[in-house]
C-alpha positions as CSV (number, residue, x, y, z in Angstrom):
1,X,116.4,12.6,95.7
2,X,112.6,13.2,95.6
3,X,110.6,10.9,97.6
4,X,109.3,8.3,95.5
5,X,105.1,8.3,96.2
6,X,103.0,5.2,96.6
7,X,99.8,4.2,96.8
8,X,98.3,1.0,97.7
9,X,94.8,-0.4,96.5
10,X,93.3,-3.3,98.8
11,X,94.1,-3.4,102.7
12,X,93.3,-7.1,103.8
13,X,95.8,-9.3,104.9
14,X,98.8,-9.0,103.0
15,X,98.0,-5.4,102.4
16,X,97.9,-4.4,106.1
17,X,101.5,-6.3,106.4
18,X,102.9,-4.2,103.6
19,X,101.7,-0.9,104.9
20,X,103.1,-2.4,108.5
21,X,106.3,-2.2,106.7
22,X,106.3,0.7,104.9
23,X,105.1,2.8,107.7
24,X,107.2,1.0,110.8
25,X,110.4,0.3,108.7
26,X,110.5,3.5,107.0
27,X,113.9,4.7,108.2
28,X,115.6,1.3,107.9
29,X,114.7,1.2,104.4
30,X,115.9,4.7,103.4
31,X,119.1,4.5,105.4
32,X,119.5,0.8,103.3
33,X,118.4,2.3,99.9
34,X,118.3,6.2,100.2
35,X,115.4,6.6,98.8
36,X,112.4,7.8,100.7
37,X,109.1,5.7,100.1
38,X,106.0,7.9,100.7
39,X,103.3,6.0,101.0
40,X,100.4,8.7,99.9
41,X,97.2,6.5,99.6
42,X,95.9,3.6,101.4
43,X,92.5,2.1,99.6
44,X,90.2,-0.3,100.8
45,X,86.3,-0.2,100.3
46,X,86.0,-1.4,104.3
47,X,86.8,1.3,106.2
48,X,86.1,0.0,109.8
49,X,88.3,-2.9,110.4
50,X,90.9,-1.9,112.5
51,X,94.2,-2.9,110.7
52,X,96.3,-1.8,114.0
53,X,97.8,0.9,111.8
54,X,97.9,4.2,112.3
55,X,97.9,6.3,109.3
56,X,98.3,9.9,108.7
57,X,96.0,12.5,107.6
58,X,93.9,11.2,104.5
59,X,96.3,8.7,104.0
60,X,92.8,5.4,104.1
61,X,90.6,6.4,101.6
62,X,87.9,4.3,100.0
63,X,87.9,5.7,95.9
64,X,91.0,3.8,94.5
65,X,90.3,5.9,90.7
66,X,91.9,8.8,93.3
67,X,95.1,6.5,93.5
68,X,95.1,5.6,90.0
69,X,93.8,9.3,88.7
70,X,96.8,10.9,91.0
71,X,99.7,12.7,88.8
72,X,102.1,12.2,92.0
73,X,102.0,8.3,92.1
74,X,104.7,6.5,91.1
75,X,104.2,3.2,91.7
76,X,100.6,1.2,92.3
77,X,100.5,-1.4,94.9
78,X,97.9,-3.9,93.8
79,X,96.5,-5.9,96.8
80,X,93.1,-6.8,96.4
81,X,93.4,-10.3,93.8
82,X,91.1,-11.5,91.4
83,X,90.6,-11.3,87.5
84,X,88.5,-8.1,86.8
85,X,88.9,-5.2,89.2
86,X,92.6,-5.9,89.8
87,X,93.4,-6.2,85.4
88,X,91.6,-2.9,85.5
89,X,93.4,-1.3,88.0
90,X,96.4,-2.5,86.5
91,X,96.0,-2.1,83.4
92,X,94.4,2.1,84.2
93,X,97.8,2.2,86.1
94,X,99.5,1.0,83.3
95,X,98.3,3.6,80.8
96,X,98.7,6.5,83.2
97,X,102.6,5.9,83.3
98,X,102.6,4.5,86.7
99,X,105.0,1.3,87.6
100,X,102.8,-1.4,89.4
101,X,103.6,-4.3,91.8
102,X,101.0,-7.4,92.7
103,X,101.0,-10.2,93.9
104,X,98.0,-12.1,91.8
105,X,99.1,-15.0,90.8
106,X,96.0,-15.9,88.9
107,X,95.5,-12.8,87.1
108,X,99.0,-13.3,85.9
109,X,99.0,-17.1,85.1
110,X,95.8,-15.8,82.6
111,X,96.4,-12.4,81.8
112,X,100.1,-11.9,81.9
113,X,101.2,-12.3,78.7
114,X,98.6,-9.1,78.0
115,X,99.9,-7.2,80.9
116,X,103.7,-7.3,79.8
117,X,103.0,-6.3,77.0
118,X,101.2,-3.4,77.5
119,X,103.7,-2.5,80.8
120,X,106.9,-2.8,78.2
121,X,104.7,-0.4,75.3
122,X,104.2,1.9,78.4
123,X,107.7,1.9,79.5
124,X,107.1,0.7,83.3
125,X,107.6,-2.1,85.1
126,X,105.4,-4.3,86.4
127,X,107.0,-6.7,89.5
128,X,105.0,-9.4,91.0
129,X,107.6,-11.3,93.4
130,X,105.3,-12.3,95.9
131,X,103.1,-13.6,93.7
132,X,105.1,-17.2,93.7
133,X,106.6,-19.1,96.8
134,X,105.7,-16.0,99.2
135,X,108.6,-14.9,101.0
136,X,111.2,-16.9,98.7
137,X,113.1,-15.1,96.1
138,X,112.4,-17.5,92.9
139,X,111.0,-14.4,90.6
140,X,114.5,-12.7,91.3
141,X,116.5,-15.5,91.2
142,X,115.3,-16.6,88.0
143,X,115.6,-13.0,86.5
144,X,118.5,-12.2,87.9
145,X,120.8,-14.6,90.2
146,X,120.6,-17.4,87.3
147,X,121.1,-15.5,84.8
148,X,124.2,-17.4,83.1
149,X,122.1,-21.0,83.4
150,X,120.2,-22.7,82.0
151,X,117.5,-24.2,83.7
152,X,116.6,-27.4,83.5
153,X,113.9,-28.0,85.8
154,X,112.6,-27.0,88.5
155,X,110.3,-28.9,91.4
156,X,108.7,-27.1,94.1
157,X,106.3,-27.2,96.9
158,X,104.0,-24.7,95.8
159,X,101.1,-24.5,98.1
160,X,101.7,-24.5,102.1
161,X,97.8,-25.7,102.2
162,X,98.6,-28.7,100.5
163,X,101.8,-29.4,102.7
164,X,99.9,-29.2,105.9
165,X,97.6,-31.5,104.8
166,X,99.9,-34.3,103.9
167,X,102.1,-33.4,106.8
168,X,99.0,-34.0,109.0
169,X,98.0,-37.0,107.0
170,X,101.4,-38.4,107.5
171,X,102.9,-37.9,110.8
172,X,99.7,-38.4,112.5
173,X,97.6,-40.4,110.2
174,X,94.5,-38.2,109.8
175,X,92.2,-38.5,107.2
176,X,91.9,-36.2,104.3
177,X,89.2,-34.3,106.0
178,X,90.3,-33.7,109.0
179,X,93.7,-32.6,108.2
180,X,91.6,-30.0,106.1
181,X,89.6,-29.3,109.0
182,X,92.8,-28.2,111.1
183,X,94.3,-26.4,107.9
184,X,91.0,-24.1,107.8
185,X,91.2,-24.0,111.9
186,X,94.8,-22.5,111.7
187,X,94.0,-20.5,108.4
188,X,96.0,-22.2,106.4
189,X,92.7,-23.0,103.9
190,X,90.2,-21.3,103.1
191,X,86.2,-22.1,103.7
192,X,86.1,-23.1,100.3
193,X,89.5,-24.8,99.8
194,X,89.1,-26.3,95.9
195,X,91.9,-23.6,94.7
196,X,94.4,-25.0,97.2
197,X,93.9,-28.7,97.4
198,X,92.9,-29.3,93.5
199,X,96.2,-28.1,92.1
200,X,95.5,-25.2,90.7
201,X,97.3,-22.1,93.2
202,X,100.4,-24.1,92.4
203,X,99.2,-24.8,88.7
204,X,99.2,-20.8,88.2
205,X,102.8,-20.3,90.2
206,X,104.4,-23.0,88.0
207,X,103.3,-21.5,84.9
208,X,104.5,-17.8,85.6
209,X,107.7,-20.2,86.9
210,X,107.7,-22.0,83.4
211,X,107.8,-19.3,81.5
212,X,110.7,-17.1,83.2
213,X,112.8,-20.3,83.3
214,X,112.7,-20.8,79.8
215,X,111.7,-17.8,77.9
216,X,108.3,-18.3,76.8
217,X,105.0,-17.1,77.0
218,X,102.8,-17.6,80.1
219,X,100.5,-21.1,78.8
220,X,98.5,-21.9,82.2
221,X,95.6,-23.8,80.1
222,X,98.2,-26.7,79.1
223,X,99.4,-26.9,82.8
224,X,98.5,-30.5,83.7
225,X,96.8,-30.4,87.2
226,X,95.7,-32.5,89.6
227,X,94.8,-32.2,93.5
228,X,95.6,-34.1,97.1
229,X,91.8,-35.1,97.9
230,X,92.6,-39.2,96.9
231,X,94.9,-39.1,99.2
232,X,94.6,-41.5,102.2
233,X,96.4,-42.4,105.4
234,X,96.8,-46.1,103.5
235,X,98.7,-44.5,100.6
236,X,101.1,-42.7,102.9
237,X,101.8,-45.7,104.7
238,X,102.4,-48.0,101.7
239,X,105.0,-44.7,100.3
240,X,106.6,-44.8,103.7
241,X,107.3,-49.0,103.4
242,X,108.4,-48.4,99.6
243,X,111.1,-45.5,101.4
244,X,108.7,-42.6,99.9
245,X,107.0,-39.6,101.0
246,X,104.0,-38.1,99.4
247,X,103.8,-34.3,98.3
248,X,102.0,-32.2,95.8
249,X,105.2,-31.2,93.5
250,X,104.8,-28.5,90.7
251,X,107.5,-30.0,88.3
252,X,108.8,-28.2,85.3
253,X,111.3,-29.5,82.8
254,X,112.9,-28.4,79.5
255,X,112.6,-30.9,77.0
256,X,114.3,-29.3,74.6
257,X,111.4,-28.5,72.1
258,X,108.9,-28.9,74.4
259,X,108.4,-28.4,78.1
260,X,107.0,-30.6,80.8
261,X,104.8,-28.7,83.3
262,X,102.7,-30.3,85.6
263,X,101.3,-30.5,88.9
264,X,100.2,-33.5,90.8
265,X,100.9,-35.6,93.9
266,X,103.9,-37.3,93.7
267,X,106.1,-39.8,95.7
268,X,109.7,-38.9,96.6
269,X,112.8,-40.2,98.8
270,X,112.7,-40.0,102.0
271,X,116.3,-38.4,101.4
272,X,115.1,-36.0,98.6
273,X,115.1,-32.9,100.1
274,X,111.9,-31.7,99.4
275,X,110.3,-34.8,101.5
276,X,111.7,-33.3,104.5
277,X,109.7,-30.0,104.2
278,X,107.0,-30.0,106.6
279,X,103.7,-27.6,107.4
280,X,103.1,-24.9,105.8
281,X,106.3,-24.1,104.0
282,X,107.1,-23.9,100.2
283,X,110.2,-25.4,98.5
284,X,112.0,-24.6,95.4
285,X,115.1,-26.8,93.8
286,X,116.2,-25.4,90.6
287,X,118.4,-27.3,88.3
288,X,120.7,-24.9,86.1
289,X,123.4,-26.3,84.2
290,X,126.1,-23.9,85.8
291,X,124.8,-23.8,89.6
292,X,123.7,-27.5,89.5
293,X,120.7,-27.8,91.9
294,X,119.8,-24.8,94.4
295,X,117.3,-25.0,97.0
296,X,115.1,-22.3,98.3
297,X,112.4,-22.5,101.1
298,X,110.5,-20.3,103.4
299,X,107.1,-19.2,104.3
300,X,104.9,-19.2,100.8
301,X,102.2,-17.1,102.3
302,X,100.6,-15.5,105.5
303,X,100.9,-11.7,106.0
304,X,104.1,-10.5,106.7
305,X,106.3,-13.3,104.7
306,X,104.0,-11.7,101.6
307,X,104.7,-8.5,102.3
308,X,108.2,-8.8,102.5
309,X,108.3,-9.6,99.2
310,X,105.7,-7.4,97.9
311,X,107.6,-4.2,99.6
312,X,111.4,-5.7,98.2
313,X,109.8,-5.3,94.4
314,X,108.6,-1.4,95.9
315,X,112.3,-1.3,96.7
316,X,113.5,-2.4,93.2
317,X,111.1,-0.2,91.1
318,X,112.2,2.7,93.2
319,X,115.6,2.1,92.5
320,X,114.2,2.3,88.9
321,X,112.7,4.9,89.0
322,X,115.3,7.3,91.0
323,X,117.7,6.1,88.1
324,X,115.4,5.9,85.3
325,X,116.2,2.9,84.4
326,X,112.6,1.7,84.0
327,X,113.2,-2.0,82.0
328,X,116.4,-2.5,83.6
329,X,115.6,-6.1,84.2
330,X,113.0,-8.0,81.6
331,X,109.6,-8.6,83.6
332,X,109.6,-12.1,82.2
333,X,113.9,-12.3,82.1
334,X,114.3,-12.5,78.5
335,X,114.1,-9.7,76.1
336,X,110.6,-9.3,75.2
337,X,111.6,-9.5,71.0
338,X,112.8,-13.1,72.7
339,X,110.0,-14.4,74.4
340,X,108.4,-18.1,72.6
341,X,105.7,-19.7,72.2
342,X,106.8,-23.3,73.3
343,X,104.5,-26.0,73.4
344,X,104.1,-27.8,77.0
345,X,104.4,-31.9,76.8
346,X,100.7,-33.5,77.0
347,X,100.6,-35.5,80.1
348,X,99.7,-38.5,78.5
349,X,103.2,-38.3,76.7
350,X,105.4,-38.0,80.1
351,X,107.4,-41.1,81.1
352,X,107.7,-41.5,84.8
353,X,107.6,-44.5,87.5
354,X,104.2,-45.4,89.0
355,X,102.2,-46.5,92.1
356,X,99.3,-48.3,92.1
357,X,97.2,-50.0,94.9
358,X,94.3,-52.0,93.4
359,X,91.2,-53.4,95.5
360,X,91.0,-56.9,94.2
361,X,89.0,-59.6,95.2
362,X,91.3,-62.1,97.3
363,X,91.3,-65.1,95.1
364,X,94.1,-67.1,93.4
365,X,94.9,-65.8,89.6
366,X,94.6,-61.7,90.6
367,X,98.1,-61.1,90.4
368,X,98.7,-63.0,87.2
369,X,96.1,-60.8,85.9
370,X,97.2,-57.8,86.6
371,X,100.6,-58.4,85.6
372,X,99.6,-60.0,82.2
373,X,97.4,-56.3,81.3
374,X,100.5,-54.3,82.4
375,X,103.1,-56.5,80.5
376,X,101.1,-56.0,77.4
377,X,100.9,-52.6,77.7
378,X,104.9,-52.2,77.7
379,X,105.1,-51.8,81.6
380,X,107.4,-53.4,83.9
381,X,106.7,-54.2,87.6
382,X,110.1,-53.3,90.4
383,X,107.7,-54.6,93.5
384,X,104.7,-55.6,95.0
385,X,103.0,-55.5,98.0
386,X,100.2,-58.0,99.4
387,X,98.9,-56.6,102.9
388,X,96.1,-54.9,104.7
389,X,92.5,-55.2,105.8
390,X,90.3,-56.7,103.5
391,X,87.4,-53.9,103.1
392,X,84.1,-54.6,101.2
393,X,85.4,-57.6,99.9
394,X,88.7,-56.3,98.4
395,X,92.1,-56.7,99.4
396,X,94.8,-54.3,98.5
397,X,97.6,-54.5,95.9
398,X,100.0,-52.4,95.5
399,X,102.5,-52.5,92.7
400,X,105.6,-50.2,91.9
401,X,106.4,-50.2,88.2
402,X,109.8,-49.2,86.5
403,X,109.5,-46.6,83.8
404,X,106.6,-46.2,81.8
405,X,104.7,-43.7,79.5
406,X,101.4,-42.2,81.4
407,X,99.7,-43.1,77.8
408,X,100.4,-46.8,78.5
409,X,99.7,-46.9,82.0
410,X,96.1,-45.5,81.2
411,X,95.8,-47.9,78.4
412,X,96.4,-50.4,80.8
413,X,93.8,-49.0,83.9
414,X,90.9,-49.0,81.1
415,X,91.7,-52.5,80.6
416,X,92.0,-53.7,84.4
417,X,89.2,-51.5,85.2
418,X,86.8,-54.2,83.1
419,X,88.0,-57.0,85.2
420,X,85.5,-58.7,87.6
421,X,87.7,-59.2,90.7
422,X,88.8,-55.6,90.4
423,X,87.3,-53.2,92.7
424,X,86.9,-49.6,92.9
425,X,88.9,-47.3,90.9
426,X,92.8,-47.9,91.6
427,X,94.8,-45.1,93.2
428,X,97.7,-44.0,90.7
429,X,100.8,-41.4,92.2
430,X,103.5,-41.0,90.2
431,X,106.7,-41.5,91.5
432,X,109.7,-38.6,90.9
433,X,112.8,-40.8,91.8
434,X,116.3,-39.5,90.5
435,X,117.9,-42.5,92.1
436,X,115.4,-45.1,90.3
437,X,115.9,-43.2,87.3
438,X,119.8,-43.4,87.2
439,X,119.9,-47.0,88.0
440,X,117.3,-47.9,85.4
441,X,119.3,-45.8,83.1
442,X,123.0,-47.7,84.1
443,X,121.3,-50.9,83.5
């Protein structure tokens, strides 16, 4: 068999990992595949860093168009990220015939739905494994390993930035800022960290997530999002009395006509699995009606957990192409004639338990009020909590309610809001509690 000839454009992190790979595990991968990956071109517009790589005679060049413009390459290796250079590296690649692999999760989440398209039209494959969860195997799983299920929901722990943070936060009760401070100390974060820690990294996984788990087109705009920078030492500790733990969760789940997707901080069981899943690591559990509930973790970024997965979708599309069995597996696991347009649930219609802390001032007839506005907006309190420092006047309340629709509960917030013993803006975290949910549901 021919070698099958790569070339990569972008050499930063992730891109010096997979050229580690490609170079130093050479012969392991043809002994386990056969097939000989040649990796032609190397470009990157900095051509000084030293990457600690050697490569061979013209191998690092600068002009990516000499990648893309190359009769010989079979597959493109997108590395570099972004919107606009990367779609039109792609999408050149695309048109010449050539099979691609990226990891750019935000191009896709935007642009993906265009970029199948025009990779099925082509006949090539585009893979992007590494472009969710890292190192974790959710794109194949879901295209592949699952294929007999139906999947009805999945929950993950999306963004390792995040997790640090409200691992810090919790096990040593640092406040929001420093536990950032450490994360961009380590490099988990980046100097500017608003992608990570306002949602949206794991709002553009969980829609290329959505949309392989149930056969429908790519919709990040109706992704519900919110970040972790509310979230205080005060709030972990009142989760941690209640038998919670706090994490930023990407939840998806089919509603039958409509899909939930949304991502937000959420409280969880100490004994749900996911609580348990500390530092930097992601988390996937997928619920499929044949397999039940399968749980993935590992490393969801960092160089060579990246490139592992980056240089396993190199692997597949040489398989491909050896075979020619280009399409072999959907890019979005459903038949592209099969692919719908399903509409994602407005957050305002979800029904879900809540927490709220209130700063009230500390005078008889506060908790009457509260409960009257709640009650009258249809929602039910399980608990509350009286306790902690008075600060600036105001004491706090928490309250735990049983089910209620996110439409009511802001209904309510407006109204309590307007009250003059109620302080600054309440703190609201929505609970995810399977065990809540079935006893509410048996009673």
């Amino acid at each position: 068999m021919r070698p099958v000839k790569l070339g990569m454009i972008g050499c930063g992190t992730v891109g010096t990992g997979v050229a580690r790979l490609l170079i130093e595990k050479q012969h392991m991968i043809e002994q386990r595949t056969g097939i000989a990956l040649d990796l032609k071109y190397v470009a990157d517009l900095d051509q000084t860093t030293d990457r600690g790589i050697v490569f061979g005679p013209g191998v690092f060049i600068q002009d990516a168009w000499t990648i893309i413009n190359d009769p010989e390459i079979d597959i493109v290796v997108e590395m570099i990220g972004g919107l606009t250079v990367a779609r039109e590296f792609i999408s050149a690649a695309i048109e010449k015939g050539k099979h691609v692999v990226t990891a750019n999760k935000a191009l896709l989440a935007k642009q993906g739905n265009e970029l199948f398209r025009a990779a099925q039209a082509a006949g090539v494959d585009l893979a992007y494994e590494a472009s969710v969860a890292g190192c974790i195997p959710i794109i194949k799983s879901l295209r592949e390993a699952l294929v007999a299920n139906e999947i009805q929901a999945l929950v993950g722990i999306l963004n390792g930035t995040c997790n640090y943070i409200l691992t810090k936060i919790t096990d040593e009760g640092l406040p929001f800022d420093q536990a950032l401070a450490q994360a961009q100390a380590n490099g988990y974060a980046e100097a500017d960290p608003t992608l990570d820690i306002e949602g949206l990294d794991a709002a553009h996984k969980l829609a290329i997530l959505a949309a392989l788990a149930n056969g429908m087109r790519i919709n990040f705009d109706d992704v519900y999002v919110e970040g972790i920078s509310k979230i205080t030492p005060l709030d972990i500790q009142f989760a941690r009395d209640f038998g919670y733990r706090i994490k930023l969760l990407a939840i998806c789940k089919n509603r039958g006509d409509k899909i939930e997707a949304r991502v937000h901080p959420a409280m969880i069981p100490e004994d749900n699995i996911l609580s348990n899943v500390s530092g930097s690591l992601n988390a996937i559990t997928v619920t499929g009606h044949a397999v039940q509930n399968l749980f993935l973790s590992g490393f969801g970024a960092g160089m060579m957990p990246t490139a592992s997965a980056v240089v396993s979708d190199i692997v597949d599309l040489a398989r491909n192409i050896q075979y020619g069995a280009a399409g072999r597996v959907p890019s979005m696991a459903y038949q592209p004639d099969q692919i719908k347009t399903m509409p994602i649930l407005p957050i305002t219609d979800i029904v879900t338990h809540y927490y709220f802390r209130f700063a009230v001032e500390d005078r008889p007839g506060v908790l009457a009020a509260l409960a009257g506005i709640l009650g009258q907006n249809g929602i039910s309190i399980k608990s509350v909590q009286q306790k902690g420092r008075k600060t600036n006047g105001h004491v706090p309340i928490v309250i735990i309610t049983h089910h209620a629709r996110e439409a009511d509960v802001q209904k309510a917030l407006a109204e309590i809001d307007r009250l003059e013993v109620v302080g600054p803006a309440p703190v609201v975290i929505r609970i995810e509690d399977e065990n809540a949910t079935a006893a509410e549901t048996a009673e």
